[in-house]
C-alpha positions in Angstrom: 98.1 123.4 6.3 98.4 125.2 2.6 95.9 127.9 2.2 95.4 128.7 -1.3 92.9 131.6 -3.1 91.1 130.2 -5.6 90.2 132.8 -8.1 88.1 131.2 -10.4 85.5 129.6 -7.2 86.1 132.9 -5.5 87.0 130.8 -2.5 89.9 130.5 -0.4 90.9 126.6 -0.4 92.6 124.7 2.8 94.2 121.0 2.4 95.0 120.1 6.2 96.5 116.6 6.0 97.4 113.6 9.1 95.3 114.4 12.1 93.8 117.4 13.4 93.3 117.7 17.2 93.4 119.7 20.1 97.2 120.4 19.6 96.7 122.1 15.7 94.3 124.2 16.6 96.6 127.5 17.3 98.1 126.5 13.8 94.6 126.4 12.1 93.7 129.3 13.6 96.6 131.0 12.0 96.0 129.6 8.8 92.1 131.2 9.1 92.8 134.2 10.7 91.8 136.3 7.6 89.3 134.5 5.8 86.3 136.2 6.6 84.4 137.7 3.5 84.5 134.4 1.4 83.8 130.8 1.0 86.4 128.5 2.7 86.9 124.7 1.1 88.6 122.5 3.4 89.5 120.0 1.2 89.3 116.4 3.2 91.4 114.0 1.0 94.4 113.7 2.9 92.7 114.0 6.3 92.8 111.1 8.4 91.3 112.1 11.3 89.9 115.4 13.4 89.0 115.5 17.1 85.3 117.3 18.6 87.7 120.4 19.4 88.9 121.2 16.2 85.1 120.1 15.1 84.0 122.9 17.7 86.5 125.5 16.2 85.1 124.8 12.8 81.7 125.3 14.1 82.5 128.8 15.6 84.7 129.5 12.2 81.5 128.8 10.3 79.1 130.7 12.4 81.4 133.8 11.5 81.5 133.0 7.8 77.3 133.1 7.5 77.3 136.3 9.1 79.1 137.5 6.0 76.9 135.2 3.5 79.9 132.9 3.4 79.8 128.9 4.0 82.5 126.4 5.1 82.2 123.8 2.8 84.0 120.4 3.5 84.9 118.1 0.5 85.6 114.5 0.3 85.3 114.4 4.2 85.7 110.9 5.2 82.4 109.3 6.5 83.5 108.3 9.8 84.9 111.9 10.2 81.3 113.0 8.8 79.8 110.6 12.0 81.8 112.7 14.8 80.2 115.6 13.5 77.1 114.1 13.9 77.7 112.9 17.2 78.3 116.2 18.3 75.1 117.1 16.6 76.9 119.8 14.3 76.2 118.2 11.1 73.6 121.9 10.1 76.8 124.2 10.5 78.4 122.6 7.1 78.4 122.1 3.9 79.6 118.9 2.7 80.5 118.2 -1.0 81.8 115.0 -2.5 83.6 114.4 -6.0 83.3 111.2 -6.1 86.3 109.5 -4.9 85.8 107.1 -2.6 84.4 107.8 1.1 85.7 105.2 3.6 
C-alpha cells in the first residue's frame, strides 16, 4: 500500500490495490501507524475486494481519527464493497466520496 501526504488537501492519501483481508491487516496497520491528527483518503480505484476484518480495522482506525476531528474518507469504493459495509452495519463510521468514474 503507497501512503502519500497530500499537502494541498492536508490529508494523508492510501491507494491499497488486489484484495484486502485478514492476512494484510499487520501490513495496513503499518502503513497507518502514524496517521492520527489528519484526514486519511483511501483511495478505492484499484481495490478489488476487502473482507469484514479489514472493514472492522477500518472502523476502529476511524473511531480514533474523530477523536482528533479527523475522518476516513473512502473514494471510488466499489458498490459491492460499499454493501459489505453495510452488511456489517458500519456504513455511519465513513465517509464515502465518488469522482465519477464508474462504480461497479
Amino acid at each position: 500500500m503507497d501512503k502519500i501526504y497530500s499537502q494541498k488537501d492536508n490529508c494523508y492519501i492510501i491507494t491499497p490495490s488486489g484484495y484486502l483481508d485478514l492476512y494484510n491487516i499487520p501490513e495496513i496497520q503499518e502503513t497507518m501507524a502514524d496517521l492520527k491528527g489528519t484526514d486519511v483518503v483511501i483511495e478505492c480505484d484499484d481495490l478489488r475486494y476487502m473482507d469484514s476484518a479489514v472493514i472492522r480495522f477500518f472502523a476502529r482506525f476511524a473511531d480514533i481519527l474523530r477523536e482528533t476531528g479527523n475522518r476516513l474518507i473512502f473514494v471510488n469504493l466499489k458498490d459491492y464493497m460499499k454493501g459489505i459495509v453495510n452488511m456489517v452495519g458500519l456504513t455511519d463510521k465513513f465517509v464515502f466520496e465518488y469522482t465519477g468514474e464508474d462504480r461497479a
